[in-house]
N, CA, C and O atoms as a Maestro MAE file, in Angstrom:
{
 s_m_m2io_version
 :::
 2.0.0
}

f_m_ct {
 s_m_title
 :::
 protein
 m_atom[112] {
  # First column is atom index #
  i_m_mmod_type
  r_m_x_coord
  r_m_y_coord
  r_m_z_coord
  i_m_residue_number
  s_m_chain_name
  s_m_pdb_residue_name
  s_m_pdb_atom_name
  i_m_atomic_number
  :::
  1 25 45.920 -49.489 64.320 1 A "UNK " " N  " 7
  2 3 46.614 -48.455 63.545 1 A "UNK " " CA " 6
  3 2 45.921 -48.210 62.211 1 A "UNK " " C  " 6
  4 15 45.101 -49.037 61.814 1 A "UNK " " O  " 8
  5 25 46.197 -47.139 61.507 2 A "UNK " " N  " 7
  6 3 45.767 -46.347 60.529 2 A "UNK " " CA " 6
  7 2 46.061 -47.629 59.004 2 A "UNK " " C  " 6
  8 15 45.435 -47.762 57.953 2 A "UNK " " O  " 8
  9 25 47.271 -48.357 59.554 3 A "UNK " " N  " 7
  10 3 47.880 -49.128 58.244 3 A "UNK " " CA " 6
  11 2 46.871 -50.343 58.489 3 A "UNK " " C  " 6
  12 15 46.767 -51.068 57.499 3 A "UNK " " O  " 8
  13 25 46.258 -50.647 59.373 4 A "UNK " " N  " 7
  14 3 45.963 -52.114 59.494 4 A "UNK " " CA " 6
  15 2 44.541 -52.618 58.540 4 A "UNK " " C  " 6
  16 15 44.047 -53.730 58.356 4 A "UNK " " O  " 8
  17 25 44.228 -51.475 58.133 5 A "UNK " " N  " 7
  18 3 42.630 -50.962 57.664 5 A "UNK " " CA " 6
  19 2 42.792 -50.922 55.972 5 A "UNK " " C  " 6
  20 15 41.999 -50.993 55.034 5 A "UNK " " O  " 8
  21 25 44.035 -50.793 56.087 6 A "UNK " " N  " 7
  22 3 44.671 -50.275 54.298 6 A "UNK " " CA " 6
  23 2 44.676 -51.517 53.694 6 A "UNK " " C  " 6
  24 15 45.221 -52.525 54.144 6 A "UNK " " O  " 8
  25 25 43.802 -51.376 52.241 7 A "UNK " " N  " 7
  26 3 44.507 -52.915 51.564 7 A "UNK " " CA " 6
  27 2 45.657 -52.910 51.233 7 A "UNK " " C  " 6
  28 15 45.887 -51.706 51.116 7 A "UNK " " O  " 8
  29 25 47.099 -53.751 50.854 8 A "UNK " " N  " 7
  30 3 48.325 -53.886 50.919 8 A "UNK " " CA " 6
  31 2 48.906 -53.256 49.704 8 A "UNK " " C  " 6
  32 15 50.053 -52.809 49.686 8 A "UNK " " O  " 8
  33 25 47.911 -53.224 48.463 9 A "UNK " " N  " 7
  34 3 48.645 -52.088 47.650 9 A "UNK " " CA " 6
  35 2 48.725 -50.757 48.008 9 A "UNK " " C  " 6
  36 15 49.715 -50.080 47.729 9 A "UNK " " O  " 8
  37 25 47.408 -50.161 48.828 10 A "UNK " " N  " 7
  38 3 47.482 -48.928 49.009 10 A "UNK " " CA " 6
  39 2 48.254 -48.406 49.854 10 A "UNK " " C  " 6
  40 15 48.654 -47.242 49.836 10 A "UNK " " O  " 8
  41 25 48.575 -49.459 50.855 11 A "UNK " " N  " 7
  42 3 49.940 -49.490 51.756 11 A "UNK " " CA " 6
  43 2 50.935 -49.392 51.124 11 A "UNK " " C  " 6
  44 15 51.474 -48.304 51.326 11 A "UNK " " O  " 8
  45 25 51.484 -50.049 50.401 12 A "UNK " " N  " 7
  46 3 52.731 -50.493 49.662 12 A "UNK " " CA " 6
  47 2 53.147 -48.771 49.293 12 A "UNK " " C  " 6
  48 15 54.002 -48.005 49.738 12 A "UNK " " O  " 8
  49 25 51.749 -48.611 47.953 13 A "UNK " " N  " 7
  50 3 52.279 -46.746 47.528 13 A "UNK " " CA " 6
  51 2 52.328 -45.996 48.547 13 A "UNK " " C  " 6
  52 15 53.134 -45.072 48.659 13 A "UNK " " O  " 8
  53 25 51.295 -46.376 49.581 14 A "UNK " " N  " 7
  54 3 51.593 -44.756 50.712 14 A "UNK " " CA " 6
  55 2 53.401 -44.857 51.114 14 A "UNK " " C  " 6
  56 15 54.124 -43.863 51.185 14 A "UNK " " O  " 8
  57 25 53.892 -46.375 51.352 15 A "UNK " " N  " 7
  58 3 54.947 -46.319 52.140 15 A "UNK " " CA " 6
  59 2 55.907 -45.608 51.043 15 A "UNK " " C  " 6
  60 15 57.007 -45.155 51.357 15 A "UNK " " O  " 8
  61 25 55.367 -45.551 49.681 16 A "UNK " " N  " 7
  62 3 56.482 -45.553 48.562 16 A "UNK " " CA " 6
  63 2 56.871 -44.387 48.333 16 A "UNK " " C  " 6
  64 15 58.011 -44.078 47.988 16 A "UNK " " O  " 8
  65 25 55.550 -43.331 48.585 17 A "UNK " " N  " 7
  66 3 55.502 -41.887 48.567 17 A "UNK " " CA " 6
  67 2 56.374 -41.266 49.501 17 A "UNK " " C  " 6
  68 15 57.157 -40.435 49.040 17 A "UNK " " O  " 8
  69 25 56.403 -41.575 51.110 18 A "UNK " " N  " 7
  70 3 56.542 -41.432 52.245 18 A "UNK " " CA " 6
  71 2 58.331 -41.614 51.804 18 A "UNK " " C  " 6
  72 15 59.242 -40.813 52.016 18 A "UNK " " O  " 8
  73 25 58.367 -42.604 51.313 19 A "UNK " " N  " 7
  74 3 60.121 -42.865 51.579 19 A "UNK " " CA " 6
  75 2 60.361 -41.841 50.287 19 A "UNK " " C  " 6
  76 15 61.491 -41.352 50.314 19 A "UNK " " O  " 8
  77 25 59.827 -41.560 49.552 20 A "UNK " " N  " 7
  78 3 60.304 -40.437 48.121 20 A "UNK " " CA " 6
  79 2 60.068 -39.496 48.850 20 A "UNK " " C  " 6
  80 15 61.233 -39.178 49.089 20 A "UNK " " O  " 8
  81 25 59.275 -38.560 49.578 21 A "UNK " " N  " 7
  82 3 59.016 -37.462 50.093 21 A "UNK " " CA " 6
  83 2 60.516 -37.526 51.262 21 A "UNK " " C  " 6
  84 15 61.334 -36.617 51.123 21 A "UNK " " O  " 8
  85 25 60.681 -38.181 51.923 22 A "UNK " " N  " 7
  86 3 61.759 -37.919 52.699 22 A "UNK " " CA " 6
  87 2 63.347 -38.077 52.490 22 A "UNK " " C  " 6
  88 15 64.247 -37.881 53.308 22 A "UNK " " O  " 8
  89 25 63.432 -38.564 50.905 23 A "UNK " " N  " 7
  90 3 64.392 -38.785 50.252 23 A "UNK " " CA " 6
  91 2 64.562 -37.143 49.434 23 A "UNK " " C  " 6
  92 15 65.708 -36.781 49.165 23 A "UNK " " O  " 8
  93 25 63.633 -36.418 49.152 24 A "UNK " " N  " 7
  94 3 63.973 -35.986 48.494 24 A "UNK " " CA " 6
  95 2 64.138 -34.334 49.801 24 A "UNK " " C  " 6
  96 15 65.125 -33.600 49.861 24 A "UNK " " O  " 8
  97 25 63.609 -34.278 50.149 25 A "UNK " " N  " 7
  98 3 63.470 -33.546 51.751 25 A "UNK " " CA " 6
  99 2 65.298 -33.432 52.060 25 A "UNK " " C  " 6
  100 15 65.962 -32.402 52.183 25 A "UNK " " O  " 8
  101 25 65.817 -35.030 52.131 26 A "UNK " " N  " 7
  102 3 67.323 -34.764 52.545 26 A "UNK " " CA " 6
  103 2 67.825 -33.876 51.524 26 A "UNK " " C  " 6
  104 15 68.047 -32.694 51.786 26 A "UNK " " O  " 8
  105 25 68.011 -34.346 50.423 27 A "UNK " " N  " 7
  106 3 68.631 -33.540 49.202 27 A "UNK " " CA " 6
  107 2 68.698 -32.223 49.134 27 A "UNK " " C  " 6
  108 15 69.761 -31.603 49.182 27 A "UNK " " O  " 8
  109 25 66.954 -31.423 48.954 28 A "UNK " " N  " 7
  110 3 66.904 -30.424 49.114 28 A "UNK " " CA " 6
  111 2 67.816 -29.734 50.045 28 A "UNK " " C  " 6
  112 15 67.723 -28.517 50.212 28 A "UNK " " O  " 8
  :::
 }
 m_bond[111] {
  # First column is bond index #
  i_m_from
  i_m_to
  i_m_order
  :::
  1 1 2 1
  2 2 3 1
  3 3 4 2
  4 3 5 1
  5 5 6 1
  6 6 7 1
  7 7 8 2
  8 7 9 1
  9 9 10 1
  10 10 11 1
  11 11 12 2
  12 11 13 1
  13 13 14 1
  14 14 15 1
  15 15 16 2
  16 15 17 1
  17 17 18 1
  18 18 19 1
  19 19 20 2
  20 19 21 1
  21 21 22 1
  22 22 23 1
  23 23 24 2
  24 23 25 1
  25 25 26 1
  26 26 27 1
  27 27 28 2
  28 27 29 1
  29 29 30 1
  30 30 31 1
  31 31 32 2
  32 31 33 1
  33 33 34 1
  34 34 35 1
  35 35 36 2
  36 35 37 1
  37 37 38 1
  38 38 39 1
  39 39 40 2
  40 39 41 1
  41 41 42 1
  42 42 43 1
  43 43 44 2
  44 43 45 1
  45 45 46 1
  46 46 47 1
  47 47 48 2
  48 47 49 1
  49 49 50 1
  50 50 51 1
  51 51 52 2
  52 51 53 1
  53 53 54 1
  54 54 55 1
  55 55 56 2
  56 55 57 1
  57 57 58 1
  58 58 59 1
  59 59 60 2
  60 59 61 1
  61 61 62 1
  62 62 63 1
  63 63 64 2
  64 63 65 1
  65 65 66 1
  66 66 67 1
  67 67 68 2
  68 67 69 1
  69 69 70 1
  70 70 71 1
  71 71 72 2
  72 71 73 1
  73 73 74 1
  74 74 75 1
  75 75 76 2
  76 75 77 1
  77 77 78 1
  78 78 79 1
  79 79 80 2
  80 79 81 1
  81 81 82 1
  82 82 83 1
  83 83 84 2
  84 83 85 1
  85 85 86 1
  86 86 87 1
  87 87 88 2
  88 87 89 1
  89 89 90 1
  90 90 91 1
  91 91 92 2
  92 91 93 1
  93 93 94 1
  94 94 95 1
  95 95 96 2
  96 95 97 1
  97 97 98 1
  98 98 99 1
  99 99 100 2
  100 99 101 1
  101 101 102 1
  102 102 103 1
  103 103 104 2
  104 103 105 1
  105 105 106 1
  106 106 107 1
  107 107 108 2
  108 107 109 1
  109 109 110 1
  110 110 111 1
  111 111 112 2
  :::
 }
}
């Protein structure tokens, strides 16, 4: 997978973005 390649911070923010982008997606 795409994550397995990622060092664990850059993981950490992608997942951080990902859960803000779809948090804010509901709201809207």
């Amino acid at each position: 997978s795409a994550a397995g390649n990622m060092p664990p911070a850059e993981y950490e923010v992608t997942m951080q973005k990902k859960w803000k982008a779809e948090k804010v997606s509901r709201i809207t």
